[in-house]
N, C-alpha and C positions, 0 to 999 in steps of 0.2 A: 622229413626234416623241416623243421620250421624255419623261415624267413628271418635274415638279424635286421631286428630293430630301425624303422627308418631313421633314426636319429644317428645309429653307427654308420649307417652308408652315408649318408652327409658329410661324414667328419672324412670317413674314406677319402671322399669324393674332395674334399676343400683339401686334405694333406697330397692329392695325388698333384691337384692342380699347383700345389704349392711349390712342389718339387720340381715340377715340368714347366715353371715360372721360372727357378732360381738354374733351373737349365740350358733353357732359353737363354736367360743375361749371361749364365757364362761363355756360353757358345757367342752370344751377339760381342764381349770381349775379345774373345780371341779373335773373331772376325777384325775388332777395329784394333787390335795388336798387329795382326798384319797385311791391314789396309794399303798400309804406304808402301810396303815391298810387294806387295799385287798387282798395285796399282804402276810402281812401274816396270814391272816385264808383263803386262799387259799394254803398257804404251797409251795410259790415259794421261789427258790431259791436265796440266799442271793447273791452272786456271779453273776447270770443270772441277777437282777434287777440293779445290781451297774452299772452292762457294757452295758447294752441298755442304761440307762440314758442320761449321758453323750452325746453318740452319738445320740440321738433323740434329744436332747436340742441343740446339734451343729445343727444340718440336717436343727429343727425348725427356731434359728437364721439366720443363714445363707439365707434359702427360707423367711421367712419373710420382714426380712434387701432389699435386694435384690425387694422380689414382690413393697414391700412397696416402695421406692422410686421409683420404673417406675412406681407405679398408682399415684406418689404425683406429677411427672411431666407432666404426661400425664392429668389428673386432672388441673395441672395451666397450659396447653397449651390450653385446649377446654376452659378455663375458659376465659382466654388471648381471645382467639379467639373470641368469642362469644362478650365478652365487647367492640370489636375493632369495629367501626362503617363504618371502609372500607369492611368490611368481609358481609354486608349487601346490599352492593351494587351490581349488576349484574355485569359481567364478562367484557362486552363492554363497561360501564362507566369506571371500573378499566383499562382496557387495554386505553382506551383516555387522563386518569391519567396520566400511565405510559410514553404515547408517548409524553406527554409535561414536562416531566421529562428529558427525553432522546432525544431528539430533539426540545431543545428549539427556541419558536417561536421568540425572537425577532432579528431582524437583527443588530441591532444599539452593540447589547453583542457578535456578531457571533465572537468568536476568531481565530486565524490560522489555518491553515489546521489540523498538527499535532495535534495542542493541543484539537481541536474540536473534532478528532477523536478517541483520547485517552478518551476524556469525554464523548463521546456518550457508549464506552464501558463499561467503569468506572459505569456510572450511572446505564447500563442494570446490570453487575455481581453482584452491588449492589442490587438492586432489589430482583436481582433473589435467592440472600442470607437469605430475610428473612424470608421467611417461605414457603412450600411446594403449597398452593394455589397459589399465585402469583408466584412461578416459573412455574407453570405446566398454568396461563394465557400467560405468557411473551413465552412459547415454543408453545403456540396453534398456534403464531398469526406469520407467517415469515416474515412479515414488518420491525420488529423491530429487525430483523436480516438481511435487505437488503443490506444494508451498508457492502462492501466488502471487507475489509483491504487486498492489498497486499504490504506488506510493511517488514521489517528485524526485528525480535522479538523482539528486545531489547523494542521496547517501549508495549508489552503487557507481559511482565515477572512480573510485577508487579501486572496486573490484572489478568492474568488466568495464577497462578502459573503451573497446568498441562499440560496447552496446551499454551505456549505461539505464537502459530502458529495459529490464527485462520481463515483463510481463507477456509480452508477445512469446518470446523464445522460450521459455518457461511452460507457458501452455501447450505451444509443439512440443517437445521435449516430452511432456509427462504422459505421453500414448495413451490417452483414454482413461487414466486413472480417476481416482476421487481428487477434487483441489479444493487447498486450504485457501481461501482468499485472507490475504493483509493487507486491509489498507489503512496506509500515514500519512497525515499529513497535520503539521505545527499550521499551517496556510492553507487556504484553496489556491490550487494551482490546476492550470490547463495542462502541464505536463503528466501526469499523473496515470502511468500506463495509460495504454490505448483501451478504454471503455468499450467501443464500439467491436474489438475483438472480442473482448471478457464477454460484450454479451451474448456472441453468438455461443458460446462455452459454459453459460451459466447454470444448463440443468444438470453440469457434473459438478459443480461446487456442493460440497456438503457441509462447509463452515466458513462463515461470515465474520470476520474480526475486523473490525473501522477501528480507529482511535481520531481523533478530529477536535480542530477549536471549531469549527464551522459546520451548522446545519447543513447548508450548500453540498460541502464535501461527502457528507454521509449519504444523504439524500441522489448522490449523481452516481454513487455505488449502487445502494439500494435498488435504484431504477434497472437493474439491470435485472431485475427478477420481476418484473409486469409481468410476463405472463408465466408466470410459476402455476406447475397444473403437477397431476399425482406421480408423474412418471419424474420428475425432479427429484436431487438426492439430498438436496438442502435438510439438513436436521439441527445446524446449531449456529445460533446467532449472536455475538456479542458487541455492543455498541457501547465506546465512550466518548463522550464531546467533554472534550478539554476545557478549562478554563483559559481567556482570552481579555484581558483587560481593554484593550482596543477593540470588542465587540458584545462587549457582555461588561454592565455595572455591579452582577454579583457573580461569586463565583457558582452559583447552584441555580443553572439556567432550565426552566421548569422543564421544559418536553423537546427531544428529539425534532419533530416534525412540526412547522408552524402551523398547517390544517390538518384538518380528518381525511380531507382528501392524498394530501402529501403521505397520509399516515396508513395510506389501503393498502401498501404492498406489504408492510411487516404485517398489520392485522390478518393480511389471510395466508401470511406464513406460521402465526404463534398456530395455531394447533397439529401442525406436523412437528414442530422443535421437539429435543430431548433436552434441550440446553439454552435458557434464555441469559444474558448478562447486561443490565442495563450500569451504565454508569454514567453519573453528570445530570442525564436527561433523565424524564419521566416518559407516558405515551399517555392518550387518552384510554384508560381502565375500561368507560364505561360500553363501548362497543367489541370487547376485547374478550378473547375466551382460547382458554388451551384446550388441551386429550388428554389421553393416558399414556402419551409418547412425553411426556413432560416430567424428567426426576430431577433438574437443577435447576433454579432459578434464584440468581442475584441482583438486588438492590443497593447502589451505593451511591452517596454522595446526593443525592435525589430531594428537591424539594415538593412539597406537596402540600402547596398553598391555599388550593381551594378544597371548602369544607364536604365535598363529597368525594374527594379522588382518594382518600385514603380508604372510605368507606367502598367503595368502585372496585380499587384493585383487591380488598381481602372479598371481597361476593363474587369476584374474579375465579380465586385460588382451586376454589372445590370443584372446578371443571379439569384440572388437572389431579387427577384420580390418585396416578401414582407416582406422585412428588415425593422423592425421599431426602433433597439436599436442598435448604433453605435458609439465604445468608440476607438480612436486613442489615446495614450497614451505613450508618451517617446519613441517615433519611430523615427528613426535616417535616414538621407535620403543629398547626397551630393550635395550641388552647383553647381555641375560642371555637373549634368544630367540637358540635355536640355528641358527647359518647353515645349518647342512644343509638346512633346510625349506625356505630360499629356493629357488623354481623357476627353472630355468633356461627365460625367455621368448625370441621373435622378435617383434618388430614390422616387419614388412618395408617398411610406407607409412610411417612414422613418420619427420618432414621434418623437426621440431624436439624437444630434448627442454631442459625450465630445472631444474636441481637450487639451490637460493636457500635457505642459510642452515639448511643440515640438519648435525644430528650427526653426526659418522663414521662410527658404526656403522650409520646409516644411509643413509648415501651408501653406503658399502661394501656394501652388502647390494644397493641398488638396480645400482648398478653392476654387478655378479657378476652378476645375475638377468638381466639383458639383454643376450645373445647379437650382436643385430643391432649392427649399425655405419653403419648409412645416413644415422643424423640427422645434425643440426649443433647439439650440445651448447651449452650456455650453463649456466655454472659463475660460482653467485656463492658467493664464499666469505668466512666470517666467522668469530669466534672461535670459536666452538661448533665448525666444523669440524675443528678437532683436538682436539673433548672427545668420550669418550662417555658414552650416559645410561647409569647401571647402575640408576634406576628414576627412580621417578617424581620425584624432590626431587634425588636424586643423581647427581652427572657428575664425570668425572675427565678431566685430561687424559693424552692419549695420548703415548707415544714417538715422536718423531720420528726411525724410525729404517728400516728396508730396505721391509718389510713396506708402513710405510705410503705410502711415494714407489713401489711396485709397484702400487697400488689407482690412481694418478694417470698412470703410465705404462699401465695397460691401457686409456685414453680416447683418444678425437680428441677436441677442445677447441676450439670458435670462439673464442669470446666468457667473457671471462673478467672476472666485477663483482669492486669492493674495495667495502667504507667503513670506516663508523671505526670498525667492530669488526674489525679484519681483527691477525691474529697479527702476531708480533713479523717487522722485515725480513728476516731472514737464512731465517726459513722459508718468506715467500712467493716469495723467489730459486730456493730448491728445487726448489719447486711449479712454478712458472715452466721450468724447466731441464725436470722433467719430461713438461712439455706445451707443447712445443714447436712445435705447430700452431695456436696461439692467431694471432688476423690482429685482433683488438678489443677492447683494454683500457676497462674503462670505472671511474669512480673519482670517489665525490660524499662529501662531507662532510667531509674531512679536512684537519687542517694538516698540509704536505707536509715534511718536516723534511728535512735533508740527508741522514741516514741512509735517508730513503725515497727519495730520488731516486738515490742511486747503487746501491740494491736494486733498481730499477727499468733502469736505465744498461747497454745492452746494450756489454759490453767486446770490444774489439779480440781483446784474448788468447782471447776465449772463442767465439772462429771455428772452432774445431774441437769443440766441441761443443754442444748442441742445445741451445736459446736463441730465444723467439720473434723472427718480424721483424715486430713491428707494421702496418698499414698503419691501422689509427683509432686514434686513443686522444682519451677523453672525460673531462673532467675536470670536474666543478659543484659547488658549494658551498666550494670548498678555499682554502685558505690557504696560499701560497706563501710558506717562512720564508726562503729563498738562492736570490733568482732565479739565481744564476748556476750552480747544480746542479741548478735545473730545467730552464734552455737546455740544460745541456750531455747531459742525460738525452735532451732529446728531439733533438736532434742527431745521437747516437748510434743512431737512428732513417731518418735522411734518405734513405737508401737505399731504402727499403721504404713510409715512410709518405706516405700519401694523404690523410687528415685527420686534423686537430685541431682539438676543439672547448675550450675555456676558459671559465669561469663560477667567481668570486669574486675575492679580492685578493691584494697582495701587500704584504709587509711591508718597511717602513721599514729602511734599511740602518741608521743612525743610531741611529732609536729603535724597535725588532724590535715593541715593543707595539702598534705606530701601525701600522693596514695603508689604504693605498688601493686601492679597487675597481681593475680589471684595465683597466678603462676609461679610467678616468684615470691610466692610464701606455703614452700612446702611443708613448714612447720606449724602452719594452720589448717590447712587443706588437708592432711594427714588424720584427723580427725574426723574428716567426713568420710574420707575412705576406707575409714577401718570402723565405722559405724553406720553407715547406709548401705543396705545392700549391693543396691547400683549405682555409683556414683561419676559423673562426667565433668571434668571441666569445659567449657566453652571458647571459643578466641573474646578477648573484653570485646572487640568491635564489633562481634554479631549479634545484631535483632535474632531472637526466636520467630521462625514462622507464625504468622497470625497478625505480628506487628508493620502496618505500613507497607503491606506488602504491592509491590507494582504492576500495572498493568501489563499480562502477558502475554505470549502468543500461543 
């Protein structure tokens, strides 16, 4: 015969006690029922029974008051407990809970750096507040302590009143795991976790994310990888230096590191990375060389003033073998360096390539430079790309004339961004005619005016010549000024198109100033859903990914 359950002889065992408790009190009752008549035909004294009294009724109060509420609480905490249907789950499903608590999966909600990482905190201390199981799951497990804030306390005084510092506690905590370093800072600050622990911890970092106004601040992180050798697990590096008007006269501060020598500790990390990110800064290209452990690399915001760093970094690229994700974004590059220098590269793994909001002369150069044709291009274009720089303060704009619709016909073209910097209609129709393999218009912030919809308005007549056939077009933040040149725009579509997405409003026929959200015109919107296959509305105040997107963790 088998053993009953240890959990019933407990309860046995707490009901017997409970009994032979409320027996005890009745028995100690009648005891003090008839205290006074015991006490005198026993012949004690009157004196001697007045003065115990009292103080045994205190001593009793007192320990009763006292027992009695810690067993009423302790009593509704198992009670609590037991009811709670997470408290029955294994410890590996709760800890899977917790990580999609605290590291939310979607990318589309990922918010800025800072504030992501104030919330990844926020949501562990929360956790780990409400009751003693799930703290002592959430400290088993050092994952969910990987994530390494070195950053200036002000933003964790509000979560861990004691230790607003946690960089130190954080790396105990994460038992030997992989750590994600973060480091913030608006300022250079001496507070800024304790470096001198981070470095004796640094050959289990395996991703480096700085965001910074200040060389200094980047550079006193960095330092903590001197002696990076093969047995380190460091694979992905991203660095932004902020703009800072009190240390910097522009906002496109050339390079990360003010010497070559400052700049030896990233250079002989770039050929272990899978993952480079520069932003703000540039480095010196020309002592610079990746591997074949290299598939992401971004540029943004980057000047590239002297007339051989552009030529530098693309003679750079083809040492990175199997690069397959390559985003050029707001990189600044002068007229006056001569194309000839431009190298002629291949990237033959290379899956995606984003060119977003470059100068002409710098699209054009990059363009020319790269031989292969394998990716799938993504072309955001904006005013600036029919200007060029001729230096650093100065841009002109260009002729729109053979030359430059030849730089647009030598691309395959997926995906093609507008917004409201985007040139006059009749040139982005060019453009469009040009690159004729576009299959993904995407388009946020604009009022859509009737001149841009029939810029946009694929015509009958224009069947014998090359003309994208949409199958997405994505539309967010816009302002429809004549819906009925926006139906007929995207009608002129129905052939080919697979989705449409819409996000903002439309204007009042009546009164043009007056617009209602897109939402509340289901008697226009009803038309695109009973004629696109796929059709989404948007909320009016969300960008489309691609637009503006911020720096993350």
């Amino acid at each position: 015969m088998s053993s009953p359950p240890v959990t019933s002889v407990s309860i046995q065992e707490w009901e017997d006690a409970s009994g032979s408790l409320i027996a005890a009190f009745n028995k100690y009752i009648d005891l003090s029922l008839s205290l006074g008549t015991n006490a005198l035909k026993s012949g004690i004294i009157h004196n001697d029974l007045s003065t115990k009294v009292p103080a045994a009724l205190h001593t009793l109060k007192a320990t009763l008051n006292q027992q009695l509420d810690q067993t009423c609480s302790t009593l509704a905490r198992a009670r609590n407990q037991i009811r709670c249907s997470t408290n029955c789950l294994p410890d590996e499903i709760l800890a899977s809970i917790f990580a999609l608590v605290i590291f939310p999966q979607d990318p589309s909600e990922t918010p800025p750096m800072r504030q992501h990482l104030a919330s990844v905190y926020c949501s562990l201390y929360d956790l780990l507040g409400v009751c003693s199981a799930w703290r002592d799951i959430l400290m088993a497990h050092g994952a969910f302590w990987s994530i390494i804030p070195v950053t200036e306390s002000t933003i964790f005084k509000s979560i861990d009143t004691q230790n607003p510092n946690p960089t130190i506690r954080s790396i105990a905590r994460s038992q030997g795991m992989d750590l994600y370093l973060a480091g913030i800072s608006r300022d250079y600050s001496e507070d800024m976790g304790d470096l001198a622990y981070l470095a004796e911890h640094a050959s289990r970092v395996r991703t480096v994310n700085i965001m910074s106004d200040q060389h200094r601040t980047i550079k006193s992180i960095m330092d903590n990888f001197e002696f990076l050798n093969s047995s380190w697990r460091l694979s992905e590096i991203s660095l932004n230096l902020l703009y800072n008007p009190a240390h910097s006269d522009s906002p496109l501060s050339e390079h990360f590191f003010p010497s070559i020598t400052d700049q030896n500790i990233l250079t002989r990390a770039l050929p272990r990375l899978s993952v480079l990110k520069l932003w703000g800064g540039s480095i010196d290209w020309s002592g610079a060389g990746f591997s074949d452990r290299l598939v992401e690399l971004e540029l943004r915001n980057i000047r590239m003033s002297h007339g051989t760093e552009l030529p530098d970094f693309l003679a750079t690229l083809p040492s990175a073998t199997q690069l397959q994700h390559l985003r050029i974004i707001e990189v600044q590059t002068w007229q006056e360096s001569s194309t000839t220098n431009i190298p002629k590269i291949s990237l033959p793994r290379l899956k995606t390539l984003l060119l977003k909001r470059l100068y002409f002369n710098t699209l054009r150069d990059l363009i020319s430079s790269l031989t292969s044709r394998s990716h799938h291009l993504t072309l955001h274009i904006a005013n600036q790309t029919f200007c060029v720089m001729l230096n650093e303060s100065t841009s002109a704009q260009v002729e729109f004339d053979q030359p430059v619709l030849d730089v647009f016909r030598g691309i395959t073209c997926s995906v093609l961004y507008l917004d409201n910097y985007w040139p006059e209609p009749t040139i982005i129709r060019r453009v469009m005619r040009s690159l004729p393999d576009i299959h993904t218009l995407v388009i946020d912030n604009i009022t859509l005016l009737e001149e841009h919809c029939n810029m946009l308005e694929r015509s009958p007549d224009e069947d014998g010549f090359p003309f994208p056939r949409f199958k997405t077009m994505q539309f967010s933040r816009m302002i429809i000024e004549n819906e009925d040149a926006f139906q007929r725009m995207v009608q002129s579509y129905l052939g080919s198109l697979q989705l449409l997405e819409l996000g903002g409003w439309v204007s009042e026929v009546d009164t043009p100033s007056h617009c209602l959200p897109l939402q509340d015109r289901p008697d226009y919107t009803i038309w695109f859903q009973e004629n696109i296959p796929e059709f989404k509305l948007i909320d009016k105040n969300r960008a489309l990914p691609g637009f503006d997107s911020p720096w993350q963790l």
